[in-house]
N, C-alpha and C positions, 0 to 999 in steps of 0.2 A: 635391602630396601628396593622395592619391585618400583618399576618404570608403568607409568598411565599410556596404555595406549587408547588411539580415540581415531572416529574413520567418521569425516566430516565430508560431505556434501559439495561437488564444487562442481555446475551444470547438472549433463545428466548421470557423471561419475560420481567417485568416491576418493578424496586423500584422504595421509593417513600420517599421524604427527605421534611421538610417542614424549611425554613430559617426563621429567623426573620427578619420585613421589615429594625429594623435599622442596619442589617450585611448587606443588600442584597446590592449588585456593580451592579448586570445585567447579564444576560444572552448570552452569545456569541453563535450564532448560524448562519450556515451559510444563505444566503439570500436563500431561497424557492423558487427559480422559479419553474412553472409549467411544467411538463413535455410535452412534445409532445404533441401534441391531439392525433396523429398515428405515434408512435415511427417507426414501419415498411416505412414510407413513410418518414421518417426523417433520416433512414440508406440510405433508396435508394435517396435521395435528394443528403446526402451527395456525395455519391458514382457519381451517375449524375452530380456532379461539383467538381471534386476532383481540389484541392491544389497544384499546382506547379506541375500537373502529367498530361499524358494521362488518358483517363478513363481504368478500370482496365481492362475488356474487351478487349481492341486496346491492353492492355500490353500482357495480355495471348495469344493472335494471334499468331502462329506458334512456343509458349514455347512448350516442354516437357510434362513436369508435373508442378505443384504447390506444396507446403507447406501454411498451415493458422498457425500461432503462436496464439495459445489462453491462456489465462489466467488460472491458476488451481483454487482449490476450495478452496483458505483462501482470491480468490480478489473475490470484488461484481461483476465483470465483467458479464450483462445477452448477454454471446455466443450468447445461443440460438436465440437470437432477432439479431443479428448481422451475423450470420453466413448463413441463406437463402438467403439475397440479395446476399453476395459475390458470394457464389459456383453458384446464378444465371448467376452473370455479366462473370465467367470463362465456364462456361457452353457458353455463348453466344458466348464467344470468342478462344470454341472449341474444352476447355478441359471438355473429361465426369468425371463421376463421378469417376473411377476410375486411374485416371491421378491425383486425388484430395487428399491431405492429410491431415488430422489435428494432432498439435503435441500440446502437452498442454507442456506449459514453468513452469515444476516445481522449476527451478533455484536450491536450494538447499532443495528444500521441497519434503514432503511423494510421494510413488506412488498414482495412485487413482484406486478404487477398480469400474469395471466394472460400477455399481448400478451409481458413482459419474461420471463417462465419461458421463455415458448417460443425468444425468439431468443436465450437464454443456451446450452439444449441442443439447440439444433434441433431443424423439424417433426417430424423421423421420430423420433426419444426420445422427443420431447414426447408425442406419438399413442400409443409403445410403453411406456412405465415412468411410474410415478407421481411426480410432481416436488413437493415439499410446501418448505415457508417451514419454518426456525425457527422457532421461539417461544420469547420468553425466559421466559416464564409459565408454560411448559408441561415445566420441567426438575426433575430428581432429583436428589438428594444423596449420591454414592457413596463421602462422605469428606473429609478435611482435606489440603490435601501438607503438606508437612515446615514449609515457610512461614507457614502457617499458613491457605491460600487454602482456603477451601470450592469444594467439586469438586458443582457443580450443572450435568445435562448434558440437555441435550433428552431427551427421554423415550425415541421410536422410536433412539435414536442406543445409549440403555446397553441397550437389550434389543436390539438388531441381534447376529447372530449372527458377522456381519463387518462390520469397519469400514474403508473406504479413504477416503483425505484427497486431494483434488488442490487442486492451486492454481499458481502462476505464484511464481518470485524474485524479488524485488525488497528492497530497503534497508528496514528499519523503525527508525521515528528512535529508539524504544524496543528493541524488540525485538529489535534488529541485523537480522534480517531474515525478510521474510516466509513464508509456503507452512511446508512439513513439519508439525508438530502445530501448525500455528496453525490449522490447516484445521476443526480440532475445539475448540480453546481460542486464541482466546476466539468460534470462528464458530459451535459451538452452544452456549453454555454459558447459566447464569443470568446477571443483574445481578451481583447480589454475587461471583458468580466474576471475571466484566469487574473489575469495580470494584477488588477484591483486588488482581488482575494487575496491572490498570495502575497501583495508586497505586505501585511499585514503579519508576513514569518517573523518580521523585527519588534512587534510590538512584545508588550510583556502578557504571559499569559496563552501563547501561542506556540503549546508544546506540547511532546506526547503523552497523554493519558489523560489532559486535562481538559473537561467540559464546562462547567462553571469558569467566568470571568474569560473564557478564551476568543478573545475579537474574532477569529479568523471562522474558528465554526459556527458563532452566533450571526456574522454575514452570513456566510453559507443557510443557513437555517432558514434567515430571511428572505432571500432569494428565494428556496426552496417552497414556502410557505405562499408568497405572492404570486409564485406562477403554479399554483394549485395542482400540486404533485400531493397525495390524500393517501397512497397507501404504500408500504414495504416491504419485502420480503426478503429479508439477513439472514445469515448463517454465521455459526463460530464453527471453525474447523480446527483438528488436531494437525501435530506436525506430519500425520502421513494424508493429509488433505480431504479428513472422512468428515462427517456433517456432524457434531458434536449435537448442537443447539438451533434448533431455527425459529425466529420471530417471528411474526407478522401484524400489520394493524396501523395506526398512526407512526407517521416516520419521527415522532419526538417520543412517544411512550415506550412505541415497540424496539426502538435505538437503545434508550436507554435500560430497558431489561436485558438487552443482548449483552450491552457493558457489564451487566455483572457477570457472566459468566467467562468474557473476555479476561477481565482480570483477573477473576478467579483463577486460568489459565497460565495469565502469560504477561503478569505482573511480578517480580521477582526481586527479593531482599536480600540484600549483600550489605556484611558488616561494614565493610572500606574498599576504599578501591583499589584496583590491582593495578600491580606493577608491567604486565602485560595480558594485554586479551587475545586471543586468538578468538575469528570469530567466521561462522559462514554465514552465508546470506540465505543458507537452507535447499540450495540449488537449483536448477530450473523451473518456472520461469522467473523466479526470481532476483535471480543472476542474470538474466539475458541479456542485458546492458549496463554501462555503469550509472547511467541515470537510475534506474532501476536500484542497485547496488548500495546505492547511499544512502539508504535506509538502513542496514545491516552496519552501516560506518558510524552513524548517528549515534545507534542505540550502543555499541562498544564504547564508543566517548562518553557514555555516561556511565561507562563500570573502571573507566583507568582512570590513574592518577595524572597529573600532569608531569607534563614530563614523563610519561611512561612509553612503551610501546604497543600499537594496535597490528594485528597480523588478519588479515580479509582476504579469504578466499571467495573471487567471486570472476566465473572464468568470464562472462561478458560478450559470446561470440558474436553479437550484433554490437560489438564498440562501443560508442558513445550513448546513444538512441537517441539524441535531440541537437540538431543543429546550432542552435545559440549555447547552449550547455559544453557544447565541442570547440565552439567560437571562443568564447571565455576562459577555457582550459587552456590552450592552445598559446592564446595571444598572452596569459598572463608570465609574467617573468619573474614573480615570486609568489607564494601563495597568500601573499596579501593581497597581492591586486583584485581577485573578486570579490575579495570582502568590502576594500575600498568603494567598488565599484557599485555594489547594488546599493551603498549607502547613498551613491549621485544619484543612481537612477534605476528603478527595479526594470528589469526584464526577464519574462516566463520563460522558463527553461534555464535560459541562465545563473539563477537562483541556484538551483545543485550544484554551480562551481560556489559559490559562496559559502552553500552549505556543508560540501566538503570542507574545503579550505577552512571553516573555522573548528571541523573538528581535526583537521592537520596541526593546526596553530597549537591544540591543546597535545597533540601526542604525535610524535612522527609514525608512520604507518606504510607496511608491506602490502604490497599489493598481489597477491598470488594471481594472475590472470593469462588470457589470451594476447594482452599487448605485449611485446616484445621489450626488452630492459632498458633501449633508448625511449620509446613511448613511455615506457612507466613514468622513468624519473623524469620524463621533462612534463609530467602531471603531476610531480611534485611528492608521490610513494617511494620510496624505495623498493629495488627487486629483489626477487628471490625465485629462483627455478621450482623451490616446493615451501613447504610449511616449516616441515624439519629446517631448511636452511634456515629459514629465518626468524624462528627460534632459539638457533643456537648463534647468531648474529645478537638477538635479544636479548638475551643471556649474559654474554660478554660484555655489551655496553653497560647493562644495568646491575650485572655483580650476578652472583653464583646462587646468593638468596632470593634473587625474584621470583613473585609469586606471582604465579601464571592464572586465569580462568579460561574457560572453555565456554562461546556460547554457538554451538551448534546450528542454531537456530535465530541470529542477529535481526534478521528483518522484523520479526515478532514478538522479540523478548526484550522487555521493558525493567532496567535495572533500576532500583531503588534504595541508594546508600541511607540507612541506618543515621 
């Protein structure tokens, strides 16, 4: 009986775990498709047929200026590959390059240091158009949605005379899923906007893959809609980060065509759940913090059993990434307490300890990382020096029969038990 070996992803490395054939379940991975042949000809294809839109061009015809919403450096989003055709097609339709903006949607995340602007939109952008940071301090009040979410937006974003969103598809464990108006809410918006949105993770209906009935995105939409953000340009990428699919056109038509090929992708059916998952977060930058991280934790809880074991390799060399989310981990003294806690009172950032913690509650879980074994366990994972060890740790607690899955690829691969 031959042993599964498997070399999973952890930063910019490789571990390496080897299963027994009679634990192995299978591999969840999303489907491969092949990227583009010329991903350049597959942004301007999309752009050339946009979705429920004029083309972007006709739209910029006698605007002001523009704004581009881009992605910061913890999404895969390659700007750079996306960002030529656009400033082309506004160029064509009259705005120069200095009429032209890029704001990168940090939502609640770090500034980025010169070095990282430039290789989000490459040298020749960088050189040609102005690339400026959010700021969540520096937003306006254009209103209430129906929810009751205050509508606080970067400043240059509500005076831009165009707004285009781009971003990349992928699962949002809230959300249902990424890119379209999230490009604008929650990527420029205030605090209190963030905060609003997201305490809406507790409602029902506010989970990955789902768009119909989900509060959280239909806020977001609204937001998105009232501060007059009119065009999008998405991508669905493979796991080696190539341009599968690209939309463009209305952010609610050309969103939802990208969905289907996301799922197509990276929607994945599993008969029952497993008795342990080992899973990676797919590696840098995905891994780069464990804010980041619990995504890839999320989507594993929904393939084990309860009472099962999760095995996460996600090395984390930036730590935490989010001050209240460190706050929270820290001060809690069982992993109840942040569950408890966002029930008192939602706070941004803080939220991924809760969101952990309620998939700890469902399975105890290894943490392969850069923290050291006293840090680990007092975040409430157990340690383990590699994969293999805590495997064969896994093993033991659960019996000789446990049935292992593999998902390689955690952050983006969305289980759906049968």
């Amino acid at each position: 009986m031959e042993n599964k070996v498997f070399e999973l992803k952890y930063g910019k490395e490789k571990a390496q775990v080897t299963v027994p054939e009679k634990n192995f379940m299978g591999v969840l991975t999303p489907e491969d498709l092949a990227g583009a042949a010329d991903e350049a000809l597959e942004v301007t294809r999309a752009l050339e047929n946009p979705i429920g839109s004029l083309k972007l061009q006709e739209i910029a015809h006698n605007k002001a200026n523009a704004v581009i919403l881009v992605s910061d450096v913890t999404r895969p989003v390659p700007s750079y590959k996306l960002l030529p055709p656009i400033i082309d097609a506004l160029n064509q339709g009259g705005l120069t390059d200095d009429k032209i903006t890029i704001i990168f949607g940090l939502g609640y995340h770090r500034k980025h240091t010169e070095e990282e602007k430039k290789k989000l939109v490459g040298e020749e952008i960088y050189s040609r158009i102005e690339c400026i940071d959010h700021d969540i301090h520096q937003c306006i009040n254009i209103g209430t949605t129906s929810r009751g979410t205050p509508m606080e937006i970067f400043k240059p974003v509500v005076e831009a005379d165009l707004i285009i969103g781009t971003g990349n598809l992928e699962f949002h464990y809230n959300a249902g899923y990424s890119a379209g108006y999230k490009a604008l809410m929650p990527g420029v918006c205030g605090k209190d906007t963030i905060e609003a949105n997201h305490a809406m993770m507790t409602l029902t209906g506010s989970e990955a893959g789902v768009i119909e009935g989900n509060p959280m995105r239909q806020d977001i939409e609204e937001v998105g809609k009232k501060a007059r953000m009119v065009f999008i340009v998405n991508v669905v990428l493979n796991n080696r980060k190539e341009i599968v699919k690209a939309v463009a056109g209305d952010p609610i038509q050309a969103h939802r065509e990208g969905i289907k090929t996301l799922d197509k992708m990276y929607k994945r059916i599993i008969p029952h759940p497993a008795d342990i998952v080992i899973g990676s977060t797919g590696g840098f930058p995905k891994d780069i913090n464990l804010y980041q991280a619990q995504k890839g934790l999320e989507y594993c809880s929904y393939a084990v059993k309860e009472g099962g074991r999760i095995i996460l390799l996600a090395e984390c060399p930036e730590g935490f990434g989010e001050a209240s989310f460190e706050d929270w981990m820290e001060r809690a003294r069982t992993h109840k307490d942040p569950i408890q806690w966002i029930q008192e009172k939602f706070v941004l950032g803080a939220h991924k300890a809760a969101a952990i913690c309620m998939a700890l509650d469902k399975a105890p879980t290894y943490l392969i990382s850069s923290f050291d074994k006293e840090k680990t366990e007092a975040l409430f994972f157990s340690h383990a020096d590699t994969v293999e060890e805590a495997l064969q740790e896994a093993l033991q607690d659960l019996g000789e029969d446990a049935k292992v899955l593999i998902m390689p690829y955690a952050n983006s691969t969305l289980p759906v038990v049968e």
